[in-house]
C-alpha positions as CSV (number, residue, x, y, z in Angstrom):
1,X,-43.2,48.6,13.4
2,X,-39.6,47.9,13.3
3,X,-38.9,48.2,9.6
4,X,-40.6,48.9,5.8
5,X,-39.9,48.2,2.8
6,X,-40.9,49.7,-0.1
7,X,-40.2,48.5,-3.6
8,X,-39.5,50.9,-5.8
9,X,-38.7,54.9,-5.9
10,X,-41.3,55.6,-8.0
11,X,-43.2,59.0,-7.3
12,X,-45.9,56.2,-5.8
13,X,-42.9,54.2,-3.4
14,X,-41.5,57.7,-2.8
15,X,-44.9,59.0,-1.3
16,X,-45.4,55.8,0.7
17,X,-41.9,55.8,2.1
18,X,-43.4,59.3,3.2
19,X,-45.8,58.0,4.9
20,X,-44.4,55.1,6.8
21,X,-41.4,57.0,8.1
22,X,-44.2,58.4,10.9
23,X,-45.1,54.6,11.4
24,X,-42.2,52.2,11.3
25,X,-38.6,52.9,13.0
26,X,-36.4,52.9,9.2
27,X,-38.2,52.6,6.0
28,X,-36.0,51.0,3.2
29,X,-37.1,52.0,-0.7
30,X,-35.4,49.3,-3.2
31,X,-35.0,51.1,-6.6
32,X,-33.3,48.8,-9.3
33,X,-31.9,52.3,-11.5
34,X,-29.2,54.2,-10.4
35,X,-30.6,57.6,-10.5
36,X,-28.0,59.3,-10.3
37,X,-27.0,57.9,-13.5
38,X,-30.5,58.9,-15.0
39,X,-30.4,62.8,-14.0
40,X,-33.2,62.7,-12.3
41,X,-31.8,62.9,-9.0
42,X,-29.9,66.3,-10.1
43,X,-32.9,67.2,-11.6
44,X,-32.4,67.0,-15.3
45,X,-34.9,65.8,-18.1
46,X,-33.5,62.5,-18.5
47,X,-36.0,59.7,-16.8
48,X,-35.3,57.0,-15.2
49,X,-34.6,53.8,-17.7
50,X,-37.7,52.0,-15.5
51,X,-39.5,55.1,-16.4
52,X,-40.3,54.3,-20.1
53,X,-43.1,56.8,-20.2
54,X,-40.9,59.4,-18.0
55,X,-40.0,61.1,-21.0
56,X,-43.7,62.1,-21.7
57,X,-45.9,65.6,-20.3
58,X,-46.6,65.0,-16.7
59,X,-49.2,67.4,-14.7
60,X,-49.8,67.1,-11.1
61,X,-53.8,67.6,-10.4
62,X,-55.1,69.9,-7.6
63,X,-55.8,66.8,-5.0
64,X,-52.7,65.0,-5.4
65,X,-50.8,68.8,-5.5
66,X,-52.5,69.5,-2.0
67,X,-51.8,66.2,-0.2
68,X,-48.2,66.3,-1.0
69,X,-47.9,69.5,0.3
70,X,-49.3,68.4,3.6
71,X,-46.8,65.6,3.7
72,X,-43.8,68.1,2.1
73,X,-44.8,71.9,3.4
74,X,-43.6,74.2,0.5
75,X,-43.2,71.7,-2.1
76,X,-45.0,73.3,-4.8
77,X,-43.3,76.2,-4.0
78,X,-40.3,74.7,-4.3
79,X,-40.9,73.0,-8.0
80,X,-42.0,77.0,-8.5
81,X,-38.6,78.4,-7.9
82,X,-37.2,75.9,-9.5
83,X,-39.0,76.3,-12.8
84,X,-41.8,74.8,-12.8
85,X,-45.0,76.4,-13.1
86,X,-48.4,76.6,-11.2
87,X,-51.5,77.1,-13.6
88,X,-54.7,78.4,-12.4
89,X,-58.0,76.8,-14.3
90,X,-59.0,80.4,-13.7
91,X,-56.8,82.5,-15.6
92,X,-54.3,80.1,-17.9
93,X,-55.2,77.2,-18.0
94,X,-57.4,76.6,-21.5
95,X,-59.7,74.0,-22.3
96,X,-60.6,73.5,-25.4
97,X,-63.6,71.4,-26.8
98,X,-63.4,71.0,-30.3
99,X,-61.8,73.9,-30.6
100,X,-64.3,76.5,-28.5
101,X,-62.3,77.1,-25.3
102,X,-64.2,76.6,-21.9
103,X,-65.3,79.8,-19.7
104,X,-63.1,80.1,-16.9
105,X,-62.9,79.3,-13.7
106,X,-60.8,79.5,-10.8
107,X,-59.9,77.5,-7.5
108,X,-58.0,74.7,-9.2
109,X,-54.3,74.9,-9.8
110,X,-52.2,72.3,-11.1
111,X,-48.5,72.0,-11.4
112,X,-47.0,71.3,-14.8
113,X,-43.3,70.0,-15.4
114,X,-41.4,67.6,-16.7
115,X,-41.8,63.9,-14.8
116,X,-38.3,63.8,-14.0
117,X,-37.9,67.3,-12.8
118,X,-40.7,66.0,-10.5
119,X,-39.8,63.2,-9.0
120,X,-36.4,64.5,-8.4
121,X,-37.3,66.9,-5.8
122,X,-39.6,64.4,-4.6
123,X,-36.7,62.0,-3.7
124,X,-34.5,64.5,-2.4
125,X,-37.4,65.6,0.4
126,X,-38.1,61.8,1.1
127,X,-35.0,60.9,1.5
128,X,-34.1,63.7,3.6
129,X,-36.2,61.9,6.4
130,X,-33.9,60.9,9.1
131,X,-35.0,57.1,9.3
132,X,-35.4,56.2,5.4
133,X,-32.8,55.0,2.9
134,X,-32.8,54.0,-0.6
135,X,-31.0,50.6,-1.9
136,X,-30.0,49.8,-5.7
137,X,-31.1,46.1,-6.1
138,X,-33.2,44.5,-8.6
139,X,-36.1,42.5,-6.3
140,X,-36.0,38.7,-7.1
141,X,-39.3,37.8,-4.8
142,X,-40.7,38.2,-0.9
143,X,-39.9,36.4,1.8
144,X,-42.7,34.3,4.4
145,X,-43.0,32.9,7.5
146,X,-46.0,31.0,8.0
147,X,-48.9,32.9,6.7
148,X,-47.0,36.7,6.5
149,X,-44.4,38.1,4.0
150,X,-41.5,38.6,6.4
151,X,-39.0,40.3,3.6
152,X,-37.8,40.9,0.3
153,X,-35.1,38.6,-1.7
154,X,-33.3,41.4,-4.0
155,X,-29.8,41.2,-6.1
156,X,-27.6,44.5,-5.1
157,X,-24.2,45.2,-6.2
158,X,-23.0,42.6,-3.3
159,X,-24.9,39.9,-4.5
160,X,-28.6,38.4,-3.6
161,X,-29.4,39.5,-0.2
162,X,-32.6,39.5,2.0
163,X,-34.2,42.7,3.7
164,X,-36.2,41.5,6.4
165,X,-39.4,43.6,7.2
166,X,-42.5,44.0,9.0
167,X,-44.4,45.5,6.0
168,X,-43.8,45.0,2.7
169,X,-45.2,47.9,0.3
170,X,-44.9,46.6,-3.8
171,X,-45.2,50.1,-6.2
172,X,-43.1,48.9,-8.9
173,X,-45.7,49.5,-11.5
174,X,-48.1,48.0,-13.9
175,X,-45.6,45.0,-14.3
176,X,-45.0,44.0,-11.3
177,X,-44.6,40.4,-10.6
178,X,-46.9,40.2,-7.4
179,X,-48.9,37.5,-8.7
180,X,-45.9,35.3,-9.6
181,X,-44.4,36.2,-6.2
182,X,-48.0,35.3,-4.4
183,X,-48.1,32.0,-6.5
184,X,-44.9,30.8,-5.8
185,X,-45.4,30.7,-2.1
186,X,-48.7,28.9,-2.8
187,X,-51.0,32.3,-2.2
188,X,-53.6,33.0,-4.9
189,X,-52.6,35.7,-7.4
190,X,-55.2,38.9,-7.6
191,X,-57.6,39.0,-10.4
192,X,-56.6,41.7,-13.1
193,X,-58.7,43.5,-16.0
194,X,-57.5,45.1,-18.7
195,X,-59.2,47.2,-21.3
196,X,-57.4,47.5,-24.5
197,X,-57.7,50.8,-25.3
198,X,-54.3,51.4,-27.8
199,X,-53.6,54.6,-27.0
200,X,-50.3,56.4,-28.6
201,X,-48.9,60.2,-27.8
202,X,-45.8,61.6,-28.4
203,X,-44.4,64.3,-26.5
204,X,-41.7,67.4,-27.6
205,X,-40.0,70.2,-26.4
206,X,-40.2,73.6,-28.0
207,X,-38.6,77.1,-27.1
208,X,-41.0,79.9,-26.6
209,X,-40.8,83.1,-24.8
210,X,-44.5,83.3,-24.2
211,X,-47.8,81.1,-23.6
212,X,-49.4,80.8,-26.8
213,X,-52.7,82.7,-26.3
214,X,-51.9,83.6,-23.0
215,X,-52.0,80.1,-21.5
216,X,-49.5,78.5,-19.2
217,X,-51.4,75.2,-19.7
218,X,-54.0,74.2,-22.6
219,X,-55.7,70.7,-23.4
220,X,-57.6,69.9,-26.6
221,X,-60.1,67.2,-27.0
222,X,-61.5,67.2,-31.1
223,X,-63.6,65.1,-33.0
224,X,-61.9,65.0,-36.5
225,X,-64.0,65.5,-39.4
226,X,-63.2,61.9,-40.5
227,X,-64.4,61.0,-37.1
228,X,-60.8,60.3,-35.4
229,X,-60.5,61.3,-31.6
230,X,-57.4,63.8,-31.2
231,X,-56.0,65.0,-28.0
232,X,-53.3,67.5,-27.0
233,X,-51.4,68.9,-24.1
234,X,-49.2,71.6,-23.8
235,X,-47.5,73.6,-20.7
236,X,-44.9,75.4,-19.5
237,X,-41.6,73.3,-17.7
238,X,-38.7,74.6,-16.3
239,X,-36.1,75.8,-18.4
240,X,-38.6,78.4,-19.8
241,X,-39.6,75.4,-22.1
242,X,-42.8,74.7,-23.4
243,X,-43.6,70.5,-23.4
244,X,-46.5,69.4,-25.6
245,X,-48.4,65.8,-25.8
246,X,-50.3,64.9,-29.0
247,X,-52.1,61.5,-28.6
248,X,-54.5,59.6,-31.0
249,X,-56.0,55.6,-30.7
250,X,-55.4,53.0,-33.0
251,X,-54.0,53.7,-36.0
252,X,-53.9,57.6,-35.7
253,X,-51.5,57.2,-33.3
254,X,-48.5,59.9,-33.4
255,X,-45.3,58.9,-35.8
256,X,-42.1,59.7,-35.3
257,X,-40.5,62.9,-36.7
258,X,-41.1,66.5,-36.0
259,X,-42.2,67.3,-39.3
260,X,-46.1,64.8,-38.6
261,X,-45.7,66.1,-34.9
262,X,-46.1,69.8,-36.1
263,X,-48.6,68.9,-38.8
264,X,-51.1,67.6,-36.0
265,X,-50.7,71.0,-33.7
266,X,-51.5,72.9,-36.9
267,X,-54.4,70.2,-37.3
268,X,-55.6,70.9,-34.1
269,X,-58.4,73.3,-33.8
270,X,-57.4,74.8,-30.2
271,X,-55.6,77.7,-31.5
272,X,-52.7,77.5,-28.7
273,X,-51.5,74.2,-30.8
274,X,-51.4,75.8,-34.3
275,X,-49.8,78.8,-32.9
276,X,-47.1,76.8,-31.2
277,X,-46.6,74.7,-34.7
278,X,-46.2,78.5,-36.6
279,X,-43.7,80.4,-34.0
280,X,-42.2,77.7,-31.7
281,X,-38.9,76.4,-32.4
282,X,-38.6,72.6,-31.8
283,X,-36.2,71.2,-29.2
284,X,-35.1,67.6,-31.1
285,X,-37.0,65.3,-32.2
286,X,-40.5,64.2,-30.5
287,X,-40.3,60.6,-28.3
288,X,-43.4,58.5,-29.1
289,X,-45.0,56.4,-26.0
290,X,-47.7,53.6,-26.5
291,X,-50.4,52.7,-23.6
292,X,-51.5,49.3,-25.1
293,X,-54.1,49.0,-22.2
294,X,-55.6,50.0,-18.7
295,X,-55.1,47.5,-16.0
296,X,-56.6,46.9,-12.4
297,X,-55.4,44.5,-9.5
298,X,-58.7,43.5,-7.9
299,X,-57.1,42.3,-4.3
300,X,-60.6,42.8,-2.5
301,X,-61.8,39.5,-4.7
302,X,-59.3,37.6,-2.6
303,X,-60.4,35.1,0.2
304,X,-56.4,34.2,0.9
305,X,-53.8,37.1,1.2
306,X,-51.0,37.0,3.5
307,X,-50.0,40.0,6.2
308,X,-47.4,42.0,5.6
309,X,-48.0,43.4,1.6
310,X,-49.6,45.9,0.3
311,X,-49.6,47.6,-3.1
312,X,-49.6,51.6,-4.3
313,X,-49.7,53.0,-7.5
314,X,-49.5,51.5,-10.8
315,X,-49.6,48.1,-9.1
316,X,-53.0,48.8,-7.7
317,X,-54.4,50.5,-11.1
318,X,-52.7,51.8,-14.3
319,X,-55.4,54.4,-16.3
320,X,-55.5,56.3,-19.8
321,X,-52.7,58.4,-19.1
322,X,-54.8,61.0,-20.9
323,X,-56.8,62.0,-18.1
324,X,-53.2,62.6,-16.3
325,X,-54.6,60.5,-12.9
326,X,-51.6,59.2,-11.9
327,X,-49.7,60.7,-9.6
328,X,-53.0,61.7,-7.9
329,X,-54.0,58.3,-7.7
330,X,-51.1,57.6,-6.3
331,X,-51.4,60.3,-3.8
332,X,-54.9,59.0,-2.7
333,X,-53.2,55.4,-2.5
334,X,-50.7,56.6,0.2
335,X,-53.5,58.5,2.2
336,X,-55.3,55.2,2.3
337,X,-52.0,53.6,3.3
338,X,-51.2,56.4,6.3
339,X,-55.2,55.7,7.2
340,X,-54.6,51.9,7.7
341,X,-51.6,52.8,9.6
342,X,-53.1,55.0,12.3
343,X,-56.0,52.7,12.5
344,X,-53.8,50.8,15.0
345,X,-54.1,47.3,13.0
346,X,-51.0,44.9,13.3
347,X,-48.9,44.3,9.8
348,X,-49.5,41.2,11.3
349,X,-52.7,40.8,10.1
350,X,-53.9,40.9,6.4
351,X,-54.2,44.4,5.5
352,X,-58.1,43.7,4.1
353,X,-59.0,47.1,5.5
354,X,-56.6,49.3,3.5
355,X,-57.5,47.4,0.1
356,X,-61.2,48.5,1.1
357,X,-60.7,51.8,1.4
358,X,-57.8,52.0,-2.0
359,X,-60.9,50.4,-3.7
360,X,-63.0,53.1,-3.4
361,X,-60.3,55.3,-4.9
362,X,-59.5,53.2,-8.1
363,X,-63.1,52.5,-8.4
364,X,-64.0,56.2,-9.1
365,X,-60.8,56.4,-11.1
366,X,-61.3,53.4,-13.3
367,X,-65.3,54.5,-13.7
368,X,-64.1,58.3,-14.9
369,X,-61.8,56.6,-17.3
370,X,-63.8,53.5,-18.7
371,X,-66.8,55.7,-18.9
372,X,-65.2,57.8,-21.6
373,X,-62.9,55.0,-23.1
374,X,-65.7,52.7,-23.5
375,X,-66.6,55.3,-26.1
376,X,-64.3,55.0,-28.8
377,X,-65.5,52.1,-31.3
378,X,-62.4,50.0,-31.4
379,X,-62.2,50.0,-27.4
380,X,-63.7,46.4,-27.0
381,X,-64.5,44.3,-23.4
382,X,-68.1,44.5,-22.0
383,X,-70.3,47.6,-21.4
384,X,-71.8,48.0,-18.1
385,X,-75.5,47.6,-17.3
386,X,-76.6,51.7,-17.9
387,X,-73.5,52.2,-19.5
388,X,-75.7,54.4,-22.8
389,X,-77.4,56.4,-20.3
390,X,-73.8,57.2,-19.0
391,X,-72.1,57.5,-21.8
392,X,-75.0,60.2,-22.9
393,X,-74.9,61.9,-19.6
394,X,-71.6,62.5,-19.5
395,X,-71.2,64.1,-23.3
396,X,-74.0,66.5,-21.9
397,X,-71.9,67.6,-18.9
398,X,-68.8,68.2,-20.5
399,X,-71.0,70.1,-23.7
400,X,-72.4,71.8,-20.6
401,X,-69.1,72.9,-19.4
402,X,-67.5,74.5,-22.2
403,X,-70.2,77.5,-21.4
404,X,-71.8,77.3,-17.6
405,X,-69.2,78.4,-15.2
406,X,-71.0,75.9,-12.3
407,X,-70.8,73.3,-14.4
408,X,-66.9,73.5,-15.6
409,X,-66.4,74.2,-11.5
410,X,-68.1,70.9,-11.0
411,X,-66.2,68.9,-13.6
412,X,-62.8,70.5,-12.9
413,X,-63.5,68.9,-9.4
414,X,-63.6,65.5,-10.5
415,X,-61.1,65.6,-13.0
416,X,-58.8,66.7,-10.7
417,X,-59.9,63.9,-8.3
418,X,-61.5,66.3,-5.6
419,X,-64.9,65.2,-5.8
420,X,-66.1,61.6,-6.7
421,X,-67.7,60.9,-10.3
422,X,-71.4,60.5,-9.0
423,X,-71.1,64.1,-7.8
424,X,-71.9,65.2,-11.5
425,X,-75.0,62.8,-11.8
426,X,-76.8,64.6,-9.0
427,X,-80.6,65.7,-10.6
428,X,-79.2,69.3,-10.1
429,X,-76.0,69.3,-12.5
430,X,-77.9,67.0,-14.7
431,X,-80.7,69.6,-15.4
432,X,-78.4,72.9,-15.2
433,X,-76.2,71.3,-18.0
434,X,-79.4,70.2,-20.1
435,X,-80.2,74.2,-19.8
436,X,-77.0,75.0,-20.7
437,X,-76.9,72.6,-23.6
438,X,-79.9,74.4,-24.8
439,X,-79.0,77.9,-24.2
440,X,-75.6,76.9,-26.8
441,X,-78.2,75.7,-29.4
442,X,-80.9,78.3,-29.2
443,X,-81.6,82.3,-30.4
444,X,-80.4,84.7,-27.6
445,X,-84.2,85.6,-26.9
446,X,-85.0,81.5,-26.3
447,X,-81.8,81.5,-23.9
448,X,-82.8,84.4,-22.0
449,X,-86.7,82.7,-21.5
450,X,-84.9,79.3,-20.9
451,X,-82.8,80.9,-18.3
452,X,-86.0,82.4,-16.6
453,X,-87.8,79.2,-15.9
């Protein structure tokens, strides 16, 4: 392959571009902010303006940590020197569950900074690579000839141009204008669903020379005793500053101002959050962030698609950026993408074999999110068939998980996208965390006889 072209340096175009620098002779990434002019690219706090959300916590999970340290030997070590931190689910990293913290266990670790701080070294090791470079231009549409996208129409500080490529790669996000761009040319435009799931969090920085309760990362999930979901993040960035996410649905979603920020950590029943809202002192004023909905770009419904395109990241799938899937999705997207490549196929063909395999990943994705979405009463759009049985199995693994170490060891694995979802509804984890469940709710003599059978 002569030449790709990836639109947009997002952390998903950025771990692409990766990926087809071992394929294609020079790899072009079109990025419509100047990040220099952001700070990201000198690796300050500041996001990119096509970042709207860049402001908010960002944690990379153990898969996608892993694979990019394949791709980038050291990185994580790298963010480490640089500030950021690496929490072990072992030893500081806290889970809490309406406020009981889970047992710990170890063999995870996740990387917690800010998303700018992130993506910054990202971009300086991609673009490192001796046969990529990254163009400012705002893309106006794609380029065909006959049935294949030959190339990318984009307005740079010259003027409109055209980058001519063998392989077209579209991660601009959940707004991308593929189907406008597919229609135009008279190709059908991929199916989408959304779920409206009207989610708001806000995030802020505090100062604080120490983890609250000894954690370098904690998350709260809490059933309020009006019956409101609340959810919290908080970890350690670089700068020796602590970043923390409150998030509620509907209309106890966060408000502006520090003052109804710090009265929903001292809400919170984790004790990390109201420990931060007594001692920690606040870093300005808390930005708010609103995830009206999840979306999906169902591709593998097509019967037309041209050769030449693909799509990673936020194109492909956009979750509840609660269960921080992501950048880890878009990991998993670009290890698809560098499987399709060594296959040997031609980007002259349709590239029907890469959205089979990137289905399987947002499939399990989108089922671990929906499955717990689907939950929440004013999350409408229709249930699938078993979804009660589900629903019911999953409240029973994560009540399991708060107290049998196997258990959390399971679930940590698919939460941070190791294992598939069906691994936790194997007979074996179903009737360990039914035990469990029991064991919480029972006499110490009944546990001990339970745990005997």
């Amino acid at each position: 392959m002569r030449r790709a072209a990836v639109l947009g340096g997002s952390i998903a175009g950025l771990l692409a571009a990766r990926v087809l620098s071992d394929h294609a002779d020079e790899v072009v990434v079109l990025e419509r902010d100047d990040v220099a002019l952001a700070g990201a690219f000198g690796g300050g706090r500041d996001p990119r303006p096509g970042v709207p959300q860049g402001t908010q916590m960002h944690a990379l999970l153990d898969a996608g940590r892993r694979r990019i340290d394949q791709w980038f030997p050291g990185f994580s070590a790298e963010l480490v020197a640089g500030g950021a931190a690496l929490a072990d689910t072992g030893t500081d990293v806290h889970s809490y569950l309406d406020g009981r913290r889970k047992v710990l266990v170890g063999g995870v670790e996740m990387v917690s900074a800010t998303r700018p701080f992130l993506e910054a070294h990202l971009r300086r090791r991609t673009l490192a690579l001796d046969n990529l470079r990254l163009v400012n231009g705002r893309v106006r549409g794609l380029t065909f000839t006959g049935d294949r996208v030959s190339g990318v129409r984009y307005a740079g500080a010259g003027g409109e141009d055209v980058l001519a490529a063998d392989l077209v790669v579209d991660a601009t996000g959940r707004a991308s204008r593929i189907g406008a761009w597919l229609t135009e040319a008279g190709w059908p435009e991929p199916p989408m669903r959304r779920m409206h799931v009207d989610l708001g969090y806000a995030t802020a920085l505090f100062r604080r020379p120490e983890g609250p309760h000894g954690a370098t990362l904690a998350q709260s999930l809490a059933a309020m005793p009006d019956g409101r979901l609340r959810l919290g993040t908080l970890g350690r960035v670089e700068g020796d500053l602590w970043i923390v996410l409150v998030a509620g649905y509907a209309d106890d979603r966060p408000a502006h101002g520090i003052d109804e920020f710090l009265l929903r950590c001292a809400q919170d029943p984790a004790a990390p959050f109201r420990q931060l809202a007594e001692d920690a002192e606040p870093i300005g004023e808390p930005v708010t962030y609103r995830h009206p909905d999840n979306r999906r770009r169902d591709f593998h419904l097509l019967d037309r698609f041209p050769a030449g395109l693909v799509a990673v990241g936020d194109t492909m799938a956009s979750f509840n950026p609660i269960y921080g899937q992501g950048m880890s999705s878009a990991t998993m997207h670009a290890s698809c993408l560098e499987s399709y490549l060594g296959s040997g196929r031609s980007p002259r063909d349709p590239a029907w074999s890469y959205f089979k395999q990137v289905r399987a990943v947002v499939d399990d994705a989108w089922q671990t999110s929906a499955l717990n979405d689907l939950k929440l009463p004013h999350v409408t759009g229709p249930r699938p068939r078993g979804f009660k049985v589900a629903s019911r199995l999953s409240d029973l693994i994560v009540r399991a998980s708060v107290t049998d170490p196997v258990i959390h060891r399971r679930f940590l694995a698919v939460a941070h996208m190791r294992s598939p979802a069906r691994t936790l509804m194997r007979p074996g984890t179903l009737l360990r965390s039914a035990r469990a469940v029991r064991r919480q709710t029972t006499t110490p003599a009944e546990a001990r006889l339970d745990a005997a059978v």
